[in-house]
VEXPA-276742 format. One record per atom (N, C-alpha, C): y, x negated, z. Coordinates in steps of 0.1 Angstrom, whole numbers, plus 2048, in hexadecimal, padded with zeros to 3 digits. Layout:
REM VEXPA-276742
YXZ;...
//
This chain:
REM VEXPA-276742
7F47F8800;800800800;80C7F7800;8197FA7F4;8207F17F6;82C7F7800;8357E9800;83C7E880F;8487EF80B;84E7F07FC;85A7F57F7;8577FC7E9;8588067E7;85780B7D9;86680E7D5;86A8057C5;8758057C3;87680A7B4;87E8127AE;88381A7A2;88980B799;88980B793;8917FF78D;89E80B781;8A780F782;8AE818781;8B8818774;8B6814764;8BD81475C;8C681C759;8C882C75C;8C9834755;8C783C747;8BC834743;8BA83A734;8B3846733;8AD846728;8A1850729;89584D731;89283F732;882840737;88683F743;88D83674B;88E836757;894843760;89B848757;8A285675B;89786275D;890860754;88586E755;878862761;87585A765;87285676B;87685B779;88285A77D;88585E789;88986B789;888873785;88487E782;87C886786;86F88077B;86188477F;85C87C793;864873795;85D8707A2;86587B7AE;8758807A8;87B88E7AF;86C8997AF;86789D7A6;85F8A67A4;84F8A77A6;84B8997AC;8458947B5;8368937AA;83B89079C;83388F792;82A87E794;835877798;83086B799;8338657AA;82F8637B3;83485C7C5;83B8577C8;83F85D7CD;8528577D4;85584D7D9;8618467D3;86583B7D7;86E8387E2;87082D7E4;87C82F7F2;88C82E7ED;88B8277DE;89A82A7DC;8998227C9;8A482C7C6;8A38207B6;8B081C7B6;8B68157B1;8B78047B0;8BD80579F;8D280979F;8D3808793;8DB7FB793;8DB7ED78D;8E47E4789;8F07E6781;8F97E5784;9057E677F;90D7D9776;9107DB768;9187CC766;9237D2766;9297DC767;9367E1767;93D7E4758;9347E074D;9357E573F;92D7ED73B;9287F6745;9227FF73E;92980A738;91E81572C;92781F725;93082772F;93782D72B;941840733;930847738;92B848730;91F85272E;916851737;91183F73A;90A83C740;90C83D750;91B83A754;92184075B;92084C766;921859758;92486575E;91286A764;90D865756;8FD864755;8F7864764;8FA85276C;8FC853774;8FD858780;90985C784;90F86478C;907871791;906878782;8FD884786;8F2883787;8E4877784;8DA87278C;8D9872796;8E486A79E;8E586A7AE;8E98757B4;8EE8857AD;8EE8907B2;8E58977B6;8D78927AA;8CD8997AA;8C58957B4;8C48887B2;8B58807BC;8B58827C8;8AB8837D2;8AB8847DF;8A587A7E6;8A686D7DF;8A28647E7;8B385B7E4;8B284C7EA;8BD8447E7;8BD83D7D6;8C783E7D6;8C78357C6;8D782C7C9;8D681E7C7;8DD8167CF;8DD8137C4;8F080D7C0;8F780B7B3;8FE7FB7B9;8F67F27AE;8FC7E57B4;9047DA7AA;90E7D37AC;9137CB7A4;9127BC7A9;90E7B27A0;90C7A67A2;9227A279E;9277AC796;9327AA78F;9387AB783;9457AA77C;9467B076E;9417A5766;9397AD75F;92F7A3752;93D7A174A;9447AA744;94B7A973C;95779973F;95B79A749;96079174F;95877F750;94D77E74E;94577274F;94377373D;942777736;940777725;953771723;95977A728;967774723;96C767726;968765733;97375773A;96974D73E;958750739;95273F73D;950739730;94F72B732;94D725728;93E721721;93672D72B;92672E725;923740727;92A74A721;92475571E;915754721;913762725;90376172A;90176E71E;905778716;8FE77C70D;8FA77B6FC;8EE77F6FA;8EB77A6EE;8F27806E2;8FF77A6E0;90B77C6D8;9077766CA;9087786BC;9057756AE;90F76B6B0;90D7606A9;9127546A5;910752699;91B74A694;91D745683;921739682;91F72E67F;92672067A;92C72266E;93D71D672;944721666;94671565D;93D70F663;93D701658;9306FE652;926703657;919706650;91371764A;91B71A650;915729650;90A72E657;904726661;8FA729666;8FC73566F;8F173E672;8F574567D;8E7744688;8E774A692;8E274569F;8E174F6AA;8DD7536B1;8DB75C6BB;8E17556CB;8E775A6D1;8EB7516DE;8E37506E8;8E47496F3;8D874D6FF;8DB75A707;8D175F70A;8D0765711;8CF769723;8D576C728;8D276B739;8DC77173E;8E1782739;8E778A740;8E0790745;8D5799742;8CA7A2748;8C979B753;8BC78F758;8BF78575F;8C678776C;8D7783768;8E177F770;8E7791776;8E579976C;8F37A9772;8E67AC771;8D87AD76D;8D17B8772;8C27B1780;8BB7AA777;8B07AA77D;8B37A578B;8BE79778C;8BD790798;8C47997A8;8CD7A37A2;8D47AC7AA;8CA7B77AF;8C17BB7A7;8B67C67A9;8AA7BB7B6;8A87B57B3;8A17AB7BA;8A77A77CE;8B37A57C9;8BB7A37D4;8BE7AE7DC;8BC7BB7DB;8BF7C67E1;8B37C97E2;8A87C77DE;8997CC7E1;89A7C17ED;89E7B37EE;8967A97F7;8A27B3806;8B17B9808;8BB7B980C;8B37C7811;8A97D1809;8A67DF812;88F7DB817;8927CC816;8867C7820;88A7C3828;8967C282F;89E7BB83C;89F7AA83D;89D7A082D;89F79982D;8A979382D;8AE787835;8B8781830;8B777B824;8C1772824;8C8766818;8BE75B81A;8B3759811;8AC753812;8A1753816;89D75B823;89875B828;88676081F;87A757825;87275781D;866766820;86376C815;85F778816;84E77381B;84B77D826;83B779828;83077F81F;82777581B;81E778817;818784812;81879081F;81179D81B;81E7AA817;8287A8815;8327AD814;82C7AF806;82C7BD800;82C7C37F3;8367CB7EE;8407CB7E2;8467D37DB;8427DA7CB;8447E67CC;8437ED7BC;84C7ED7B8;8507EA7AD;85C7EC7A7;8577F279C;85B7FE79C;85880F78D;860809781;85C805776;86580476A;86681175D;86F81075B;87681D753;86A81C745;86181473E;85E80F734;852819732;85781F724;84C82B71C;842824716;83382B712;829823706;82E81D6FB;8368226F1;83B8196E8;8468106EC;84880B6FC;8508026F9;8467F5706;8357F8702;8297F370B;82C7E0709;8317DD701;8337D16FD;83D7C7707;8447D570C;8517CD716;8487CC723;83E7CF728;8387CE733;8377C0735;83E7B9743;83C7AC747;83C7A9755;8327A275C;8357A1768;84279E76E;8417A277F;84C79F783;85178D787;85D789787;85877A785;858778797;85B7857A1;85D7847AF;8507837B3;84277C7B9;83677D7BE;83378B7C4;83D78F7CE;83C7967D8;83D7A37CF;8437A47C3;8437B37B8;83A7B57B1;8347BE7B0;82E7C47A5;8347D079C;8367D078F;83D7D6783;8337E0785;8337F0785;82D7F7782;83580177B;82B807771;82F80E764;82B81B763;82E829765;82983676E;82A83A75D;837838752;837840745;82883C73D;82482E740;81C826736;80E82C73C;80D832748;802832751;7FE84474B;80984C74A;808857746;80C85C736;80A84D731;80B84D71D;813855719;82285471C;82A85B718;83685070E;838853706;84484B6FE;851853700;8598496FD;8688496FB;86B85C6FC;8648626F0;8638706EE;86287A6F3;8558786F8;84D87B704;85787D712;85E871711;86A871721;87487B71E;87A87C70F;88588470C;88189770C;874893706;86E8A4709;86D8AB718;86889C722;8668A372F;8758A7733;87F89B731;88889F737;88D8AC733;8908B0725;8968BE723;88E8CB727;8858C572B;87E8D3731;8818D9737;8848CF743;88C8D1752;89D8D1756;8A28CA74D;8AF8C7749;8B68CC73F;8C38D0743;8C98D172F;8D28C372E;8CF8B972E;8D68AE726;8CC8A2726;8CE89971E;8C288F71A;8CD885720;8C5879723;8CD86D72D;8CD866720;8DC85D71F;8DE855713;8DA84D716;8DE841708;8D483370B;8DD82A714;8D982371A;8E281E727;8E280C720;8EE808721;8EE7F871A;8FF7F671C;9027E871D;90B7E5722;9147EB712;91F7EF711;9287F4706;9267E76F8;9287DC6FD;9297D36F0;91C7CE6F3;9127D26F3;9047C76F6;9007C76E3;8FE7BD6E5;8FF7B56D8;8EE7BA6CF;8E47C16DB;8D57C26D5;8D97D46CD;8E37DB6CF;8E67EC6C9;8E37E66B9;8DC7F36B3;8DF7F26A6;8E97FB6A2;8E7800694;8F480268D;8F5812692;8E9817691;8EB825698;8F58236A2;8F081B6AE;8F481F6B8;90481A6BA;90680D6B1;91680F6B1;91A8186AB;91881F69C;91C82969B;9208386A0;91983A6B0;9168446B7;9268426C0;9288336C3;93282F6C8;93F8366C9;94082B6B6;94E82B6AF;95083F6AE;9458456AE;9468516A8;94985C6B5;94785D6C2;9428626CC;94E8606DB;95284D6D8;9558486E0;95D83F6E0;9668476D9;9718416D5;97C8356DB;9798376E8;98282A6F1;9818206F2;96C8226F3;96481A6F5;9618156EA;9658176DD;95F80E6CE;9728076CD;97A80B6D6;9887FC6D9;9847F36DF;9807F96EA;9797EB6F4;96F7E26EC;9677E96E3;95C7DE6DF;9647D46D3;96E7DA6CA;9747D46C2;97B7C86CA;9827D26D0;98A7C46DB;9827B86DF;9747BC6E3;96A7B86EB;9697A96E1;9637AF6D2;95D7AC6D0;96879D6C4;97579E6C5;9807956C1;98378D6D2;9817906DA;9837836E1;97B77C6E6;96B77F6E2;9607746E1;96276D6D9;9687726CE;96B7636C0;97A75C6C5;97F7606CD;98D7566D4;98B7526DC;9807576E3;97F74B6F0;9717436ED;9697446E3;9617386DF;9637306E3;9577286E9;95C7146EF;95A70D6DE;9507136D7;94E7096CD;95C70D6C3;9607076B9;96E70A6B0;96770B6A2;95C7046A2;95270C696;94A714695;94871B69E;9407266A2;9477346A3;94473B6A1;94974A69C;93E7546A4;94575B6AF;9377646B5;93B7746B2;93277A6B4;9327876B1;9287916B7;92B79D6B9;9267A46BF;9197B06B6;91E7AB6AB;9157B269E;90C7A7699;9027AA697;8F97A2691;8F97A0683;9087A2679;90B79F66F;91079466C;914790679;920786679;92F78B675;92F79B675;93D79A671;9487A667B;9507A367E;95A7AE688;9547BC688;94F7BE691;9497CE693;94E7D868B;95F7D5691;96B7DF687;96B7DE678;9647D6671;95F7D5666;9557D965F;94C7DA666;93C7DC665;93C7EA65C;9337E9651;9327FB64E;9237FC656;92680465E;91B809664;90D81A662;91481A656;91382764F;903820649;901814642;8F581063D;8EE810647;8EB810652;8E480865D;8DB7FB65B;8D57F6664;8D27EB662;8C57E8662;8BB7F3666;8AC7F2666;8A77E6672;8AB7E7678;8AC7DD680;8A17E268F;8977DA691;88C7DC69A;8997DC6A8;8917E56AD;89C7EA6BD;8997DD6C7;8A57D26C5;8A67C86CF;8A67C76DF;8A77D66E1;8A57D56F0;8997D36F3;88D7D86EA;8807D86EE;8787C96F3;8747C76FD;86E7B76FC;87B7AF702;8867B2700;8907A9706;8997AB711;8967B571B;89F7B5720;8947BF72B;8877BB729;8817BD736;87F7C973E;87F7D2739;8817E1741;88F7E5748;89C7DC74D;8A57DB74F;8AF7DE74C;8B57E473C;8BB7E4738;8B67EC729;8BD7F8727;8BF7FF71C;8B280A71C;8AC80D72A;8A3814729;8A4822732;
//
């Protein structure tokens, strides 16, 4: 029996109908879920949000490591994976990656060790067990990865009950009238063309911010040949016709760990 059972809390569809079904006592209750905050997330995600924690009757604790947006602008090593171009070779490149990481997994971690009464540091014993519930449907069975914490085990209740992506959006409207949007930081560089287009089309304030967003990654570049972008064209979002789309395999899958966009 473990010692903490934890929601890992994206707001998307799967994690959302996730805690849901454990309200409805479809799958066993947890002691609290656990949303990470980078402070760029959508309006939607937001409100999304908000009204989750009206619903649920257990705790759901909202936590920030700090504004992601703020560490992409002013360090001189960006942690997300932003499109690159060499404008002297033309090469293009993918950046590192290690925001998930840093605004989601390590803050989820740290509030799981902080509701076991550990301190800062302090070393976890042996028989101490945690569940951590991940939001991840059967077709997205590929993102399943252990936890890298010993003391966690990843458990998957959608995968265990063969439900996909679909499957999560049908249960939810059964019971609900609104479907939970997809949850991802506003400019995350893995959206395809749909979903910027849902943006620029829907969210209007929010497709300024990304434009803005997405012109002062190319002015605060450390390299002066390098050219970054938030589109995987290589070219100013505000440019992009996004009307073709891009056929582009869904980047959040596999990369970003159950954490993020689910």
């Amino acid at each position: 029996m473990a010692d903490l059972r934890i929601l890992s809390l994206g707001a998307g569809v799967q994690s959302s109908t996730l805690a849901f079904m454990i309200e409805k006592k479809e799958i066993p209750m947890v002691d609290a879920a656990i949303f990470a905050d980078t402070q760029a997330e959508s309006k939607e995600t937001y409100e999304f949000l908000k009204w989750i924690k009206s619903k649920l009757s257990y705790p759901v604790y909202i936590i920030s490591k700090g504004n992601l947006t703020d560490q992409l602008l002013n360090s001189d090593f960006p942690i997300a994976p932003f499109y690159s171009s060499n404008i002297i070779t033309g090469k293009k490149g993918l950046m590192m990656r290690q925001c998930t990481n840093d605004y989601k997994i390590q803050p989820i971690i740290q509030k799981v060790r902080q509701l076991l009464g550990l301190k800062k540091r302090q070393k976890i014993k042996k028989h101490i067990k945690v569940e951590m519930l991940m939001g991840i449907s059967k077709d997205e069975i590929f993102r399943i990865r252990p936890n890298r914490m010993p003391y966690i085990t990843n458990i998957y209740p959608l995968i265990d009950k063969n439900m996909r992506r679909q499957d999560c959006i049908n249960w939810f409207n059964k019971y609900y009238d609104k479907t939970p949007p997809r949850s991802a930081c506003i400019y995350c560089p893995y959206k395809n063309d749909k979903e910027w287009k849902h943006i620029k089309e829907n969210q209007p304030e929010e497709w300024k911010q990304v434009i803005e967003f997405d012109k002062k990654i190319r002015k605060n570049s450390r390299k002066k040949e390098e050219e970054v972008y938030v589109h995987r064209s290589c070219k100013p979002i505000g440019e992009v016709d996004l009307n073709k789309g891009d056929n582009q395999l869904d980047l959040f899958d596999g990369l970003c760990e159950g954490y993020c966009g689910n």
